[in-house]
C-alpha positions as CSV (number, residue, x, y, z in Angstrom):
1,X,-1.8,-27.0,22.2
2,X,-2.2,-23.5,20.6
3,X,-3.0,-23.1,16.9
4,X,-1.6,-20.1,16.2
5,X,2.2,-19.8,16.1
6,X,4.1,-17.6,18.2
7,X,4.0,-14.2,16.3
8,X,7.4,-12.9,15.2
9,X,7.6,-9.5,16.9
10,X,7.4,-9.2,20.3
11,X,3.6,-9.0,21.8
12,X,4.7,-6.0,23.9
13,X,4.6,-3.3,21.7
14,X,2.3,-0.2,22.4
15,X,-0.7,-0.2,21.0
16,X,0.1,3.5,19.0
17,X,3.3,1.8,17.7
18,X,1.2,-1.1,16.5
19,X,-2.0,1.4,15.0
20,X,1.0,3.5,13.4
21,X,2.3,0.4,11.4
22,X,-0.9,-0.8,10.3
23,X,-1.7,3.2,9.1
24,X,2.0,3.3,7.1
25,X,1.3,0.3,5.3
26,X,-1.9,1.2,4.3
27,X,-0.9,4.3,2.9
28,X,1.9,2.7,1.4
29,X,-0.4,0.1,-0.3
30,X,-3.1,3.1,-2.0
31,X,0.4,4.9,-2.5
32,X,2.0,2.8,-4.5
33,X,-1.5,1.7,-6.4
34,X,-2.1,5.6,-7.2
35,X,1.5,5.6,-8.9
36,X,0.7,2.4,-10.3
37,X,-2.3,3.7,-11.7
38,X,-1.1,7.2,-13.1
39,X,1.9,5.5,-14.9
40,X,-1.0,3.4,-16.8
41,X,-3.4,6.4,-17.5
42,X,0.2,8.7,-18.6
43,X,1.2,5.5,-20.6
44,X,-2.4,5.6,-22.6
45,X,-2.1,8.9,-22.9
46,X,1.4,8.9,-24.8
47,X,-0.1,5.8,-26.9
48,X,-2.9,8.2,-28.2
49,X,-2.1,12.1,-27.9
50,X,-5.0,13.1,-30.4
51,X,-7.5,11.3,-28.5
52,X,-8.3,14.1,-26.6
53,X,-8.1,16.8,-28.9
């Protein structure tokens, strides 16, 4: 009886392929949360332009 299920890609990748997927997504992730986060600062920065002067 195993507990985990059988994983959905095939277990005989290379390990590089596998390290080079995990790295993508990773930058994909802070990627997408560094756009996330600019489009909120630019957004309080159009709700108050004399703020900063």
């Amino acid at each position: 009886m195993s507990i985990h299920p059988p994983p959905p890609r095939q277990p005989d990748l290379p390990a590089w392929l596998i390290m080079a997927q995990k790295i993508y997504v990773m930058f994909t992730v802070v990627e997408a949360a560094m756009r996330s986060e600019r489009r909120e600062r630019q957004r309080e920065i159009e709700a108050k332009p004399l703020a900063t002067c």
